[in-house]
BANU-389341 format. One record per residue (C-alpha): residue in three letters; x, y, z. Coordinates in steps of 0.25 Angstrom, whole numbers, plus 2048, in hexadecimal, padded with zeros to 3 digits. Example, Ala and Ser with C-alpha at 12.3 -4.5 7.8 and 13.67 -1.06 7.14 Angstrom:
residues 2
ala8317EE81F
ser8377FC81D
This chain:
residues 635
unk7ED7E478F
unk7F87E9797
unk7F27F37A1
unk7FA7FF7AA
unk7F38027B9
unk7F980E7BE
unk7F78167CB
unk7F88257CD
unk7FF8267DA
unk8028347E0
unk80383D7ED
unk7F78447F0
unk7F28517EA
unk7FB84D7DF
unk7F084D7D4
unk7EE83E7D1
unk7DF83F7D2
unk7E08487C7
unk7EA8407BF
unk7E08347C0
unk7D683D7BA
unk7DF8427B0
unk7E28357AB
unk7D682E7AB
unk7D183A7A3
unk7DD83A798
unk7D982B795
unk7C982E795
unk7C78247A0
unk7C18317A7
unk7B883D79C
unk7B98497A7
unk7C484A7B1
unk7C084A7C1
unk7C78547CC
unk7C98507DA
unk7C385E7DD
unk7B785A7D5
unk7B484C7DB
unk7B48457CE
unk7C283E7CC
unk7BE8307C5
unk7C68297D0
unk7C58307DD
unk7B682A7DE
unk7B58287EB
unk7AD8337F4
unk7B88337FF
unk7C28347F5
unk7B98417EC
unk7B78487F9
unk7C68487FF
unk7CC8497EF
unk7D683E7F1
unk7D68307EC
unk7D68267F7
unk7D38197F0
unk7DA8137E2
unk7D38147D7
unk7D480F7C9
unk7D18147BA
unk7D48107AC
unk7DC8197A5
unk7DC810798
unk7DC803793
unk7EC800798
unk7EB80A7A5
unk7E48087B1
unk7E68147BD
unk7E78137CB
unk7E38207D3
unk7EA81E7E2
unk7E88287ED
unk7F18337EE
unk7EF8367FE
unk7FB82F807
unk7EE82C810
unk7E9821806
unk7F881D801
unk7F680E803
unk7EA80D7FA
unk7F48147F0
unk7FE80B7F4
unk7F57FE7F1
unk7F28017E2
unk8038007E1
unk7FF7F17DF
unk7F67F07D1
unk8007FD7CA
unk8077FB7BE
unk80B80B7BF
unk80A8157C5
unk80A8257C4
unk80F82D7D0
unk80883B7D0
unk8108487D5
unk80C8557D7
unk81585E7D2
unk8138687DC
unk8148607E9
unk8208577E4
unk82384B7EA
unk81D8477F7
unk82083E801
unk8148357FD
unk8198367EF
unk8258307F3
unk81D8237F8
unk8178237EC
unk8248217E4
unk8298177EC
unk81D80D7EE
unk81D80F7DE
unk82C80B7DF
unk8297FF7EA
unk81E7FA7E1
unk8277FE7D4
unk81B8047CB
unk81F80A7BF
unk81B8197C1
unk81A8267BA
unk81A8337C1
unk81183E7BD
unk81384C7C3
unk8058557C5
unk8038627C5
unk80D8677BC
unk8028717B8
unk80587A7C8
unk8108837C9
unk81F8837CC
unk81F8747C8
unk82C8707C2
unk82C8637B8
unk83C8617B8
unk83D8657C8
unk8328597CC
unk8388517C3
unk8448527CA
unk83F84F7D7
unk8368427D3
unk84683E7CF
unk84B8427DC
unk84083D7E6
unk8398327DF
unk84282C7D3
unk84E8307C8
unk8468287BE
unk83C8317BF
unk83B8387B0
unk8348427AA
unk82B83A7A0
unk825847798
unk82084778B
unk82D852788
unk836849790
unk83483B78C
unk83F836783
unk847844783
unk857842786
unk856844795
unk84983A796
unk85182F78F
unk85F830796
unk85782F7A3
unk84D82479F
unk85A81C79A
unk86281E7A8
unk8588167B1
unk85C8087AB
unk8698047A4
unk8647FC798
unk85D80A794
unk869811797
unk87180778D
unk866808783
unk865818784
unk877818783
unk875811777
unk86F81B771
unk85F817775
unk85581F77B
unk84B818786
unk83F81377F
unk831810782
unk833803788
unk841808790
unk838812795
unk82C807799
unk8357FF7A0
unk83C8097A9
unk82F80D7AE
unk8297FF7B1
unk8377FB7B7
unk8348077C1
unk84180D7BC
unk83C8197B2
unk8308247B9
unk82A82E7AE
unk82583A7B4
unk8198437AE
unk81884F7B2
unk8088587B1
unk7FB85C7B7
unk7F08517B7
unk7E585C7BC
unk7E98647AD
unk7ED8567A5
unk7FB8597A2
unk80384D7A2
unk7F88437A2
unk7F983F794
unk80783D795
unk8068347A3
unk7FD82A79B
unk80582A790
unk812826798
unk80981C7A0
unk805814793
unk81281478C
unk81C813798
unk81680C7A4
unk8157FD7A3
unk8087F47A0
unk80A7E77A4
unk8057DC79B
unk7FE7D27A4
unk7FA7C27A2
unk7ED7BE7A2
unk7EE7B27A2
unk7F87B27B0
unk7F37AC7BF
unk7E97B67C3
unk7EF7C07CD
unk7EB7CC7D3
unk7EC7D87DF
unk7E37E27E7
unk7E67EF7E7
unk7DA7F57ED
unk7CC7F27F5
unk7BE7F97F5
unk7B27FC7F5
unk7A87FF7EB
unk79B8087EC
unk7937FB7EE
unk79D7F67F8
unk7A37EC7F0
unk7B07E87F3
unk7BA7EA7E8
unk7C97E47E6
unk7D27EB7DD
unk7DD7E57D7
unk7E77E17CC
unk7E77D67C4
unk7F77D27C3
unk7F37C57BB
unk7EA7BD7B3
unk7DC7C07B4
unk7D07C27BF
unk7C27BE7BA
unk7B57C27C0
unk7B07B67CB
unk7C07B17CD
unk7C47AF7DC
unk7CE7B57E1
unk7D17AE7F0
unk7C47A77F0
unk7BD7B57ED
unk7B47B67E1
unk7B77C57D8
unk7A97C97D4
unk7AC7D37CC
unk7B67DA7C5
unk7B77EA7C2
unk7C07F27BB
unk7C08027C3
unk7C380D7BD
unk7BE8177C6
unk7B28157CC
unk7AC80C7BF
unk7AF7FF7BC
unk7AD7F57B2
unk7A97E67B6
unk7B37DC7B0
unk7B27CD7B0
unk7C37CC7B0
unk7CF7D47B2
unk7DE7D27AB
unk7EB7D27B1
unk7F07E17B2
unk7E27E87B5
unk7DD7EC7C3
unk7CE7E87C5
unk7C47E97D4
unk7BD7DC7D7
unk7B17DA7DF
unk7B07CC7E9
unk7BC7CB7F0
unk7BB7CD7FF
unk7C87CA805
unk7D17D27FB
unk7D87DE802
unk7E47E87FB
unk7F07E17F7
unk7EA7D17F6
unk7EE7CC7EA
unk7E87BF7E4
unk7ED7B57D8
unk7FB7B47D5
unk8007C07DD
unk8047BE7EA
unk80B7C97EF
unk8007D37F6
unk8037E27F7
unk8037EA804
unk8057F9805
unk80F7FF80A
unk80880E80E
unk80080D81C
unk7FE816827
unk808817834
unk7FC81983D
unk7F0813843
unk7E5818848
unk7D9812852
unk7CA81384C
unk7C181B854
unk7B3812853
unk7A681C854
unk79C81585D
unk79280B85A
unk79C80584F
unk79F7F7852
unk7AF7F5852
unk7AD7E984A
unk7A57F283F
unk7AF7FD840
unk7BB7F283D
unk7B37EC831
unk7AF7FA82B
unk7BF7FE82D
unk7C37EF826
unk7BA7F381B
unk7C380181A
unk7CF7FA81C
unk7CA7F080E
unk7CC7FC803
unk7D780680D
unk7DE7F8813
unk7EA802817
unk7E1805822
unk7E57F8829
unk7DA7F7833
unk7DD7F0840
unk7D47ED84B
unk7DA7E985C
unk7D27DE862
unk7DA7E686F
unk7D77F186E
unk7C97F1865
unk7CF7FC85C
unk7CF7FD84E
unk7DB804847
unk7DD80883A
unk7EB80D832
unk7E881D82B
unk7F1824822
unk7EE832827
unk7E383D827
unk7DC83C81A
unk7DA82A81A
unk7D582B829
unk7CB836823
unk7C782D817
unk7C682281E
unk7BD827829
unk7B382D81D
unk7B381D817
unk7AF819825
unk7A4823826
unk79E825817
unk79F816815
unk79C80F821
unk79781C82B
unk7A2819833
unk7A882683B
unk7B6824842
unk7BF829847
unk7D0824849
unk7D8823855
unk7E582C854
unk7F082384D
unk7FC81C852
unk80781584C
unk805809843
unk811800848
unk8157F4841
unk81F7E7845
unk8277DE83F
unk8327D3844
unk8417D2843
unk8427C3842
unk83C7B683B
unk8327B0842
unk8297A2841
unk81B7A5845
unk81179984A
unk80279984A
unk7F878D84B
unk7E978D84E
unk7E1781852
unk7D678285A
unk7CD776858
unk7CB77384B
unk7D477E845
unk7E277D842
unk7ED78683A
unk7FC78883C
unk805792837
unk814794837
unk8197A3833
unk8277A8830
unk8257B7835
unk8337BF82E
unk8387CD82D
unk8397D4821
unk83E7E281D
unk8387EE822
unk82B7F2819
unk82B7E4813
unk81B7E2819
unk8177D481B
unk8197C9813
unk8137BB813
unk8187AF80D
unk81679F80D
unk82079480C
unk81A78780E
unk81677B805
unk809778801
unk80D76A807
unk80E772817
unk801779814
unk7F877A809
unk7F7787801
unk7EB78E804
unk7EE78D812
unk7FC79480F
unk7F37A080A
unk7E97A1815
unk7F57A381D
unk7FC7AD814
unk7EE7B5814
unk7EC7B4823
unk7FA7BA823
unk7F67C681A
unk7E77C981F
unk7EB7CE82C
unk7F57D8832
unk7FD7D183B
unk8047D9848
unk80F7D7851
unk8137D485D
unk81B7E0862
unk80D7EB860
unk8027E3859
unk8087EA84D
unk8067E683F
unk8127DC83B
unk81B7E182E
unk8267DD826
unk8277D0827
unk8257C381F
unk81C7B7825
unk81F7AB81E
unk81579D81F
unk81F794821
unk81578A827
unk80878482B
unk7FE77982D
unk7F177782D
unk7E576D830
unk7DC765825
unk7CF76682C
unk7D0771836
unk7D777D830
unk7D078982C
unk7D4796826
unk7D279E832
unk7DC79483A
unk7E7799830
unk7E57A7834
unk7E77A4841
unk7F379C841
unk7F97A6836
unk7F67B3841
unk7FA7AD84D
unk8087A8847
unk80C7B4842
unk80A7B9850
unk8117AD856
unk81E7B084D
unk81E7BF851
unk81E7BD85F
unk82C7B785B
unk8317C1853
unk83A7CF856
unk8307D7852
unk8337E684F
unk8287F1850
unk8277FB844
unk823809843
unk81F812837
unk82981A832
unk827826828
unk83082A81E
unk83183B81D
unk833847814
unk83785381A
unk839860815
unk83D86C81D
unk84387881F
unk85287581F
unk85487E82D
unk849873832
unk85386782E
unk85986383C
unk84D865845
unk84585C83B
unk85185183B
unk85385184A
unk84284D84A
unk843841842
unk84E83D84B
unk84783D857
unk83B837850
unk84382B84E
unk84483083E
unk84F830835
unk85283D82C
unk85C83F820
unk85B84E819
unk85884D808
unk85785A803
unk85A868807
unk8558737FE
unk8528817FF
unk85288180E
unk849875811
unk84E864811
unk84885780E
unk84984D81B
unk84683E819
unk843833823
unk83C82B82A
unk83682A837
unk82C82283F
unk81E82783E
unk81C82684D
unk82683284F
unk81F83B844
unk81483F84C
unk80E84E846
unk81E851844
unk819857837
unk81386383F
unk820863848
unk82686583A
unk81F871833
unk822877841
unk830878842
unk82F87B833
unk827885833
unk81E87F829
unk82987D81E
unk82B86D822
unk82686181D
unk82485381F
unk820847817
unk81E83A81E
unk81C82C817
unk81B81F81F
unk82881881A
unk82680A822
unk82880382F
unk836804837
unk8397FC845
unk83280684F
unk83B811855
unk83480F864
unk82F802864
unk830800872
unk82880C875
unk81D80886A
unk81B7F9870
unk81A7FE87E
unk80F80787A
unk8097FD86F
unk80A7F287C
unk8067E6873
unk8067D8877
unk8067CF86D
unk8017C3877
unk7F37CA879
unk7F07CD86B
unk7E47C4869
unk7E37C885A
unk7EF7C4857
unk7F47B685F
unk8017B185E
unk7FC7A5865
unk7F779885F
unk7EC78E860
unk7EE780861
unk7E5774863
unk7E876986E
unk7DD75E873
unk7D176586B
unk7D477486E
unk7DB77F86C
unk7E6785874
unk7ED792873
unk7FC791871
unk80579E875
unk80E7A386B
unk81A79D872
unk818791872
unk81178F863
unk81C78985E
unk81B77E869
unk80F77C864
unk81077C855
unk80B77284B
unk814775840
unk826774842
């Protein structure tokens, strides 16, 4: 049966609990509806989430049969557990409210829809409140967001203007529609799988207007993809937890073929299969292509890993700018307070954990007040934990400006691996990439693997200011290993120590956050704010100017940004401003100044050695980077 997942995505305070509850209610999944204010929504189940009244964790619910519905959270704080659920949707609705507009973080919204190309509908809320205008927030969604953007009304669907715009999006509709044809059904379905067509709805979830007619343009326009059983088995996580007995759960989609109760996936044995909808579950001994499911028994899966015939693993693209220290309460053992924090870092992985062997610290990335609030009450209701964090600094990033050959080799006694890496730039944003390109006949295939997940499990840094490494491809191009004394581990060591052995080669270039802002201000105000984002190294280009206040768009590096919103509503007496977004990572602005206060030195990092091992007369001998190549076993 062909099946639909769709995810409610949306700023926050935009009313998608409330649609959730309005939807699952229309279709009888839920008898009475819940209110955030009552503690009773059927998917914000969890205590944290009851108490605060926001949605922190994805959730799912059948609507039906055909539709399954993702809940995401709203708050930019827990943005990249949104972003994660992008990977198993087949549609999506993007929720505004009708009397703040379109936000910054809406804007996000729209393009990582765009980026992932989900079909989408767009449903505007609160209609019901006053001085709302249909046709003006029509017009802005067409402005801001997309032209194809149309009105999909039960009193606009099919009428003379709703044809004549439907038919301008695509030239064979066009034909059809000079001919003499109006757009169809079908015409209609396909625009909006294609991402070229966006209805829009327009209602009040909290009064169930427009709810009936959402549902009804979901079943009869968005695409349901027909999938084949009887393909190679394939699947991806989305998603990791926890549930109230502590089992560990993997969410997932099954992209292909069928998974079966006591299958192995990587040498690890599925014990069970549930099928969620809210809190409940039903046990089932398969799942089809098409569906999402939770699994029990795998240990090793995280967000992202896929297994089967898909290969290409997802990574988000929304993280936090900042780190920050974690202040440990006395008499808890580093160690402990690095496992607890891992275990966090297993269902929120955008927390991306990291602990200095230097400088015995552990640090975490935080999104802003509310996740570093949350987090903090996981750590005490769940494990009786109370910390504290250190005041953030700047989460740098490097990349390199040339290809590169890294070598590493490992052979104490009785131990032998070699590795040869090409390390090469990619475009900014790109992430990391890992490929293989040798014959079976060089190196057998499970040991190619191992290496590509030694690349993968670990965050690798570089060589300028310990740094997290982005934006480049690392390419096994070849290797060698021994029939009696390699082992697993031997692999990881010669994979880590020759990505560093390559980078000490490279031009590497240092990266810095940058944000991308909105603006709004009192048009008197215009000079004095441009004149700022100049000297904070930012650029500024004016959009708009009506009725005494402009628009100003930009970007400029996060490190400069520092409380310049209270710096803002001063000079503009409380009538500006200022939307911020992390837009990525350009070459650092005052890179100099950065690595001189950063004063990393790659040789004594003892975590991450760029050095290799080899073995002469019986032992083992350090070889400096340097000279590796000197040394190596493979030309």
């Amino acid at each position: 049966m062909a099946k639909l997942i769709v995810g409610i995505l949306a700023h926050v305070d935009a009313g998608k609990t409330t649609l959730s509850e309005s939807l699952l209610y229309t279709t009888g999944t839920i008898r009475n509806l819940g209110r955030i204010e009552s503690k009773n929504t059927f998917l914000d189940n969890n205590s944290i989430e009851r108490e605060r009244g926001i949605t922190i964790f994805s959730k799912q619910a059948l609507l039906n049969e055909k539709i399954t519905l993702i809940d995401t959270p709203g708050h930019v704080d827990f943005s990249a557990e949104m972003e994660r659920t992008l990977s198993v949707l087949d549609a999506a609705i993007l929720l505004i409210n009708a009397s703040d507009g379109i936000q910054s973080h809406t804007k996000t919204l729209w393009s990582l829809l765009r980026q992932h190309k989900i079909p989408t509908l767009i449903f505007v809320n609160k209609m019901d409140m006053p001085d709302t205008d249909k046709s003006k927030l029509l017009s802005k969604l067409q402005k801001s967001l997309s032209a194809a953007i149309t009105d999909f009304s039960k009193e606009a669907v099919f009428s003379d203007l709703f044809n004549e715009q439907v038919a301008s999006l695509e030239d064979g509709v066009m034909e059809k529609y000079l001919d003499g044809q109006n757009p169809d059904e079908k015409d209609i379905a396909k625009l909006i799988s294609s991402g070229i067509l966006f209805p829009c709805l327009f209602g009040s979830a909290l009064k169930m207007i427009g709810i009936d007619e959402l549902l009804h343009v979901l079943e009869e326009y968005f695409p349901t993809l027909e999938y084949s059983t009887s393909d190679e088995f394939g699947c991806t996580v989305y998603k990791i937890s926890k549930d109230r007995q502590n089992n560990r759960l993997t969410h997932l989609k099954i992209n292909s073929g069928i998974l079966k109760v006591k299958e192995f996936l990587d040498d690890e044995k599925v014990n069970e299969i549930r099928i969620y909808s809210g809190e409940k579950f039903q046990q089932v001994k398969e799942v089809e292509a098409g569906n999402i499911c939770t699994v029990t028994g795998l240990k090793n899966s995280y967000a992202g890993k896929t297994y089967g015939n898909v290969h290409e693993e997802k990574t988000t693209i929304l993280e936090s700018p900042l780190i920050y220290s974690v202040v440990i309460p006395e008499g808890i053992d580093v160690s402990k307070m690095l496992s607890v924090l891992r275990d966090v870092e297993d269902q929120l992985p955008e927390i991306s954990v990291n602990y200095s062997e230097q400088t015995q610290e552990i640090y975490v990335k935080l999104m802003g007040q509310v996740q570093t609030e949350v987090i903090k009450q996981i750590l005490l209701e769940d494990y009786k934990i109370n910390i504290e964090f250190g005041e953030g600094r700047i989460a740098y990033k490097e990349t390199i400006a040339d290809s590169v050959i890294g070598v590493g080799h490992y052979e104490p006694l009785k131990h032998y691996a070699e590795v040869h890496l090409k390390i090469k730039p990619l475009p900014r944003g790109s992430g990391m990439k890992y490929v293989s390109d040798i014959s079976v006949d060089e190196l057998d295939t499970n040991w190619q693997r191992l290496i590509l997940t030694h690349l993968k499990e670990k965050t690798h840094v570089g060589i300028l200011s310990g740094s997290p490494i982005t934006d480049v491809e690392i390419e096994v191009i070849a290797g060698r290993a021994h029939l009696k004394h390699t082992e697993g581990g031997d692999f990881r060591q010669s994979t880590y120590r020759a990505i560093r052995h390559g980078l000490m080669y490279s031009k590497s270039i240092l990266l810095e956050p940058i944000y991308f802002y909105e603006a709004v201000i009192p048009e008197v105000s215009i000079g004095r704010f441009m004149s700022d984002m100049e000297k904070k190294h930012g650029s500024s280009s004016i959009e708009e100017i009506s009725e005494g206040f402009a628009v100003l768009q930009g970007k400029v590096p996060v490190s400069t940004m520092k409380n310049y919103i209270t710096e803002l509503r001063s000079y503009t007496k409380g009538q500006g401003t200022l939307s911020l977004r992390l837009s990525g990572y350009e070459k650092c602005h005052n890179e100099k100044e950065v690595l001189e206060e950063i004063n990393y030195n790659p040789d004594a990092d003892l975590e991450n050695p760029s050095s290799s091992v080899f073995c002469s007369h019986g032992a083992g001998f350090v070889v400096n980077w340097d000279k590796v190549n000197d040394f190596k076993h493979i030309n």
